[in-house]
C-alpha positions in Angstrom: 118.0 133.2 99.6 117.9 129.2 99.6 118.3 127.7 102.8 120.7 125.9 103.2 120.2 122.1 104.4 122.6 120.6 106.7 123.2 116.7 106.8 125.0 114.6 109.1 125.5 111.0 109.8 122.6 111.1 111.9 120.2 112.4 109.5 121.1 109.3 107.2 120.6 107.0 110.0 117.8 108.4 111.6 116.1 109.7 108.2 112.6 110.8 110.2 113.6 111.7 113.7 117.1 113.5 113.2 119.0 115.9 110.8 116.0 118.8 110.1 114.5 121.1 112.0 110.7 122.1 111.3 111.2 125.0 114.1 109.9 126.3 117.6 106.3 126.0 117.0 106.1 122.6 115.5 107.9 121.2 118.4 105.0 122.6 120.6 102.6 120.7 118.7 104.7 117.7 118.7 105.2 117.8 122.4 101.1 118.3 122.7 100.7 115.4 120.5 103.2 113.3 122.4 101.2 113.9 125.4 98.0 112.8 124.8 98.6 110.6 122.1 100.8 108.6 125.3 97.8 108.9 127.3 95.4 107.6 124.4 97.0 104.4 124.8 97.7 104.0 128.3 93.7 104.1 128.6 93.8 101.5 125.2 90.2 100.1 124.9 89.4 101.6 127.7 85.4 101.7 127.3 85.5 98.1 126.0 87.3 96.6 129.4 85.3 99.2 131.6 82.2 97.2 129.5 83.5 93.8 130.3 85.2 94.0 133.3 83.0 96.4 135.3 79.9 96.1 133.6 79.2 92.5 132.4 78.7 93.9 129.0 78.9 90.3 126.5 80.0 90.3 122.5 77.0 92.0 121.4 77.1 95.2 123.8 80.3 95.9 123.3 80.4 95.9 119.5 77.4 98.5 119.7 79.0 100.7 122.1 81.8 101.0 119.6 79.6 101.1 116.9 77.3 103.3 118.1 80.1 106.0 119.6 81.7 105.8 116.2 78.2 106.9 114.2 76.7 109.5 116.7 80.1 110.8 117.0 81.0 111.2 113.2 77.1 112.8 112.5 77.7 115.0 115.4 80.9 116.3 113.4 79.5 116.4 110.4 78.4 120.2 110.6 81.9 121.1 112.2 84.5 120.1 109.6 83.1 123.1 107.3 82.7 125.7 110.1 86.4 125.0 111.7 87.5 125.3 107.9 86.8 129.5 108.3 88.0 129.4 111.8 91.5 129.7 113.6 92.6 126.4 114.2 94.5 126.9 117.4 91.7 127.6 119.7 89.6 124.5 117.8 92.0 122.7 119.2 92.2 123.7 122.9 88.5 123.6 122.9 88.6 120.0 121.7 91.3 118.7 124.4 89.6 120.5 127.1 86.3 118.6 126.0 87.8 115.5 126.0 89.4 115.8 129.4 85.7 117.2 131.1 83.7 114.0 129.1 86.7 111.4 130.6 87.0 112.9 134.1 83.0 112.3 133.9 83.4 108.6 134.0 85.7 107.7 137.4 83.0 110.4 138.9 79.6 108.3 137.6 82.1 105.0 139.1 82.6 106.6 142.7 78.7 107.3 143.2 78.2 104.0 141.5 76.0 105.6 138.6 78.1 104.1 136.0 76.2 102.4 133.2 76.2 102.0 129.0 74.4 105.2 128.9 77.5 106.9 129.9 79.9 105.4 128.6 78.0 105.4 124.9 77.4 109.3 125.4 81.3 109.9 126.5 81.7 107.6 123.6 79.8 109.9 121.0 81.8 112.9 122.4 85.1 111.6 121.9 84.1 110.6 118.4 83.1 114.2 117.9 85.8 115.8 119.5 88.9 113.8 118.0 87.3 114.4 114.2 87.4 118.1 115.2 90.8 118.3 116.3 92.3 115.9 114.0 91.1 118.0 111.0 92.0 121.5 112.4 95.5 120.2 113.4 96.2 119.1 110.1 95.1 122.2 108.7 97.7 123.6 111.0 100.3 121.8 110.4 100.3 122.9 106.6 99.9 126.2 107.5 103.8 125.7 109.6 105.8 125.0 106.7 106.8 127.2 103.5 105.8 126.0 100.1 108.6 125.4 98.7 109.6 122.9 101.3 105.8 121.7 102.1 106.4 117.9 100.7 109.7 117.2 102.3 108.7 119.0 105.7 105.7 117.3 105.8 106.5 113.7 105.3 109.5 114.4 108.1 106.6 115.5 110.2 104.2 112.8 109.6 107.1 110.2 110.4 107.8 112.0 113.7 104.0 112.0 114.6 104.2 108.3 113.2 106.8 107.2 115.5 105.6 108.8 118.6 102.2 107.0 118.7 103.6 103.8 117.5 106.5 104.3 121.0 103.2 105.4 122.8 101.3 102.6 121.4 103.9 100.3 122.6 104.2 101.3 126.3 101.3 102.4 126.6 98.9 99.4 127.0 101.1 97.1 129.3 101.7 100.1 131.9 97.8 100.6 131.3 97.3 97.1 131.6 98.9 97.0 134.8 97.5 100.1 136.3 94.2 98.7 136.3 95.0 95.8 137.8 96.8 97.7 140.9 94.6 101.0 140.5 91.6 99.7 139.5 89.5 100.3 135.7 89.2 104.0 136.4 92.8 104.7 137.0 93.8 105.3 132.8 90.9 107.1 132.1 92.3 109.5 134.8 95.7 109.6 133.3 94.4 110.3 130.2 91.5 113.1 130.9 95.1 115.0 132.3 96.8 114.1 129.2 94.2 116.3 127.2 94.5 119.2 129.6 97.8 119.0 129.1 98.2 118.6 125.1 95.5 122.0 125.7 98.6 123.7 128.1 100.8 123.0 125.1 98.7 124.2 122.2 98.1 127.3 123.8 101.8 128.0 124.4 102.5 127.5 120.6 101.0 131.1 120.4 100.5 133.0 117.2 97.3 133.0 114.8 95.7 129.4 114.3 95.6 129.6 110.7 94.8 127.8 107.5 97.8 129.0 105.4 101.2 130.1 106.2 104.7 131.2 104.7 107.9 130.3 106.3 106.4 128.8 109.6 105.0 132.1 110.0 101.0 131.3 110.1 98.5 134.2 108.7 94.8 133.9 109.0 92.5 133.4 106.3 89.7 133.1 107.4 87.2 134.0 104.4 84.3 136.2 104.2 82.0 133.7 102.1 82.8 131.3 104.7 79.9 130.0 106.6 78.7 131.9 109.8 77.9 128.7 111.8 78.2 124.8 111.3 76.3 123.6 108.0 76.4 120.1 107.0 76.5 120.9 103.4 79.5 122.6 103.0 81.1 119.5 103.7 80.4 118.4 100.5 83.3 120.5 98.8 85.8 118.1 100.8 83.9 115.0 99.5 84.0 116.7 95.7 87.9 117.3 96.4 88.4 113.2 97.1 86.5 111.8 95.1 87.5 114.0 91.9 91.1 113.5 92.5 92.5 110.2 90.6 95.1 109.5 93.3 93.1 110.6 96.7 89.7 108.5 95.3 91.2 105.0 95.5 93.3 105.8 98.4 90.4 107.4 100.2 88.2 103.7 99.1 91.2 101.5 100.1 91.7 103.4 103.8 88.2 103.8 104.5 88.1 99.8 103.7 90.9 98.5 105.7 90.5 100.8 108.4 86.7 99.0 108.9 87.5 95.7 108.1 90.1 95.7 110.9 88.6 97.4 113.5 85.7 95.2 113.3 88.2 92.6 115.2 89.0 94.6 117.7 85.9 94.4 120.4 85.4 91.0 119.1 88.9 90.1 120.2 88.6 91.8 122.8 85.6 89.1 124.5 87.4 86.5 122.4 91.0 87.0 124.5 89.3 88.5 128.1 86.9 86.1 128.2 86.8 83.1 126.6 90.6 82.1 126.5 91.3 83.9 129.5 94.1 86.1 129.1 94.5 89.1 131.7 94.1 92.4 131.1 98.0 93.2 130.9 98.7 89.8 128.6 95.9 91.8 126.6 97.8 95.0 126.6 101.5 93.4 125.7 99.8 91.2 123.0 99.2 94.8 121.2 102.2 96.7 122.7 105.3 94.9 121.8 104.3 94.7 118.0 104.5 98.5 117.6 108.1 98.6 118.0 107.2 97.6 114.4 105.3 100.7 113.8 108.5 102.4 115.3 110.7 100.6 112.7 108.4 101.2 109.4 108.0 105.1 110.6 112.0 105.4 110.7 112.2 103.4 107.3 109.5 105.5 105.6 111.3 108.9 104.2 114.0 106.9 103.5 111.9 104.2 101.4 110.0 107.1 99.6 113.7 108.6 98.5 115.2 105.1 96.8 112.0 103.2 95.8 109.6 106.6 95.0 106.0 107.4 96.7 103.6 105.6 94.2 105.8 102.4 95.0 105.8 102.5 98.7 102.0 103.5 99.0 101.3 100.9 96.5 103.7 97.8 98.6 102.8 98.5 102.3 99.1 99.5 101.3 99.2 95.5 100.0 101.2 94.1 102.2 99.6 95.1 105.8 96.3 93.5 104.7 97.5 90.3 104.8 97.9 89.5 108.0 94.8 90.2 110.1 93.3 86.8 108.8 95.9 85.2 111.3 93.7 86.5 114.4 91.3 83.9 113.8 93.9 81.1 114.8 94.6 82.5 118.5 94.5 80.3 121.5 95.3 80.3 124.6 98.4 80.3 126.6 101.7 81.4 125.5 101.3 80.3 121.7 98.2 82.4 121.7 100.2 85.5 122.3 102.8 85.0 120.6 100.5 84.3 117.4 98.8 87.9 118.4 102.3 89.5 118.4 103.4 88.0 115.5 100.7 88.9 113.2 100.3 92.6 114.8 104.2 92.9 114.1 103.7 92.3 110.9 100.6 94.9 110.3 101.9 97.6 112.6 105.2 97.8 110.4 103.8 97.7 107.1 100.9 100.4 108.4 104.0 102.5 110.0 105.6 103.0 106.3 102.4 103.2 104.8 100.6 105.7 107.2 103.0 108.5 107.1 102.8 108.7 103.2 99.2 108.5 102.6 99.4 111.4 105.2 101.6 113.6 103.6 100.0 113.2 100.1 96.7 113.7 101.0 97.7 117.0 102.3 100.3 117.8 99.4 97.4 117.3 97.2 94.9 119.8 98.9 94.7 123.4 98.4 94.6 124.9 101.8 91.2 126.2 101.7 89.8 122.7 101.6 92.0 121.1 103.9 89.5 120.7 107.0 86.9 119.9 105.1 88.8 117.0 103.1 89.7 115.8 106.3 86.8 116.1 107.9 84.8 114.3 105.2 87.9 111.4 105.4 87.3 110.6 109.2 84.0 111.2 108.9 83.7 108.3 106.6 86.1 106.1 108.1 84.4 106.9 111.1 80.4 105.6 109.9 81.5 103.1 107.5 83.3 101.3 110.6 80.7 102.0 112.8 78.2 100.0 110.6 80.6 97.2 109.5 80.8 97.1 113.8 78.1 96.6 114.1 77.3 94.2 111.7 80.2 92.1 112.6 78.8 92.6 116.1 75.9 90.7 114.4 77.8 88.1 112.8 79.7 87.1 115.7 76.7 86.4 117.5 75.8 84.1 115.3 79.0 82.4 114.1 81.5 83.2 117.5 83.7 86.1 117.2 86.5 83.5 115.9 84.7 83.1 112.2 83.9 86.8 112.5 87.6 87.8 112.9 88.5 85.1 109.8 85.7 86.7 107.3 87.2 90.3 108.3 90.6 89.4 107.3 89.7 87.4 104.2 87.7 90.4 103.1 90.8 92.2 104.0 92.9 90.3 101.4 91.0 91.7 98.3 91.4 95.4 99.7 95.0 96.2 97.3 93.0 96.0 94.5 91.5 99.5 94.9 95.2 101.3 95.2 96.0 103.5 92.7 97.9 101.7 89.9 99.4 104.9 88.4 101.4 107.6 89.9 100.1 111.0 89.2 101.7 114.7 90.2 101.0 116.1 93.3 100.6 119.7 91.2 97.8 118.8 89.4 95.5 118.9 92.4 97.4 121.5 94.6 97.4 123.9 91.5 93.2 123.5 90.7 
């Protein structure tokens, strides 16, 4: 029998949070997400002003401890992706929380004994890196396996906007009440909170209950976990994910675009980060609310998103917000100091955050609509992967550049770069069936 869908007023005005249920156990994994995602980004940047502030680290430093956390990390995954494909997914995901809290609650311990250095903080760097491909990869797996087929694309886009929203509300609390926890608390005092925010998204998986799965029927998951499947990590069975993207005509250019843009602007990011904390002297909160009051834009495109999708059609929307939130990181090379420095910051991220908040959830749901469910873990474990070395070179790199140049002309080649990233969206729309169906 057809279920029967239920509207109200609410669902048309609230067309991602309200008006559809996706049942008991997605909500654990929402509330899990919810958790640690809000304790993400109360410790925002956290290694980066731990270098600064308590360790003197200068432009250079700082861009290779992200760079460097980024590559190690992403190599260090590389052999999981394919071996969490043939595994449940449930306790991959525990196991990954409860890493990330033990490598976190490391660092306030190394501070008390005053053992901290860049050692540490690049090797908790590397295991974060490691740890958030692993999880990110097996929860998406798991999240397809929650919904039936027949309502997979609907179900998942309303999911994806509900994950959307809440790190975009976490993203924009987050970093002031960060921001002034350090000052009152000291550096150490968000890398606390969020070390407890991982035990706590691990609590929550763990009551989901059930088989971790990769396939499901009716939000009922079943494990298939495959006898050809590899007995331990191999990097080389990774490369069916990378076959999967790259052979797809609508995945390929929006796997070049993301793995672009995503580079190209978090290349600013440590660079901004000496630029603002040091040279034009804003505060570590000031820091915080220049990036937290712009995601009430990421709020706003995440709620407009399914609703956008519905009137204007996918290909559209990915094709629009892909464009437009590339042009406005070039406007970070203008800050200054003062008030009119902030406000420019806000401004600018206001504009990215809410063209990357219709964008995001989108790209997320297609590229799992358009993967059979075998390969799901490996495709997205090859996709963050990439991201994941590509912007730990460009980091690097730009790490370079702004040594020689000043991180201001660093930030302004980054978002000119930026500008010529549309051209790799897909120009044509193509059927999600003709990859989910191979």
């Amino acid at each position: 029998m057809a279920r029967v869908r239920v509207r109200s007023w609410r669902a048309e005005w609230w067309p991602v949070a309200g008006g559809r249920s996706l049942g008991r156990r997605f909500r654990w994994l929402w509330g899990a997400y919810a958790v640690s995602v809000f304790g993400t980004w109360l410790a925002f940047d956290a290694f980066s002003l731990i270098a600064v502030l308590v360790l003197d680290a200068g432009v250079t430093e700082v861009a290779l401890l992200s760079a460097s956390g980024l590559a190690v990390g992403a190599a260090l995954a590389l052999p999981l992706g394919a071996w969490v494909e043939f595994r449940p997914k449930r306790p991959v995901m525990v196991a990954a929380d409860l890493v990330r809290c033990a490598v976190l609650l490391s660092l306030p311990a190394a501070f008390a004994l005053d053992a901290l250095g860049l050692g540490q903080l690049l090797m908790a760097s590397v295991v974060m890196a490691a740890a958030d491909i692993t999880f990110n990869a097996a929860s998406g797996a798991y999240l397809k396996s929650l919904f039936p087929p027949e309502d997979l694309p609907e179900d998942l886009l309303v999911a994806n906007g509900r994950f959307e929203a809440t790190m975009w509300t976490a993203t924009a609390v987050g970093p002031p009440l960060g921001g002034m926890a350090i000052g009152v608390f000291g550096p150490m005092a968000t890398v606390l909170a969020n070390a407890v925010s991982f035990l706590l998204s691990a609590l929550g998986i763990r009551a989901i209950g059930g088989v971790g799965s990769i396939g499901g029927v009716g939000g009922k998951e079943r494990q298939q976990i495959s006898p050809d499947g590899p007995s331990g990590p191999r990097a080389g069975d990774l490369r069916a994910g990378w076959r999967h993207i790259l052979g797809h005509p609508t995945l390929r250019p929006l796997f070049l675009n993301t793995v672009l843009v995503n580079s190209l602007m978090m290349v600013s990011a440590p660079l901004l980060a000496v630029l603002m904390l040091g040279r034009l002297g804003f505060t570590p909160w000031q820091y915080g609310l220049a990036f937290a009051v712009p995601c009430l834009g990421g709020l706003l495109g995440s709620r407009l998103s399914r609703r956008l999708v519905a009137r204007h059609g996918r290909h559209r929307i990915l094709l629009v917000a892909g464009s437009l939130r590339a042009c406005w990181p070039v406007g970070l090379a203008f800050v200054g100091p003062g008030t009119p420095g902030l406000l420019l910051v806000m401004a600018v991220e206001f504009g990215l955050i809410t063209c990357a908040g219709v964008f995001n959830p989108v790209l997320a749901t297609t590229r799992l609509e358009l993967t059979p469910p075998d390969r799901v873990t490996r495709t997205l474990s090859a996709w963050t992967i990439t991201v994941r070395t590509v912007t730990a070179a460009m980091t690097a790199l730009w790490g370079l550049l702004a040594t020689l140049t000043g991180p201001r002309a660093a930030i302004a080649v980054a978002g000119a770069l930026l500008l010529a990233t549309p051209l790799l969206l897909p120009r044509r729309e193509r059927t999600a069936r003709h990859s989910a169906l191979r």
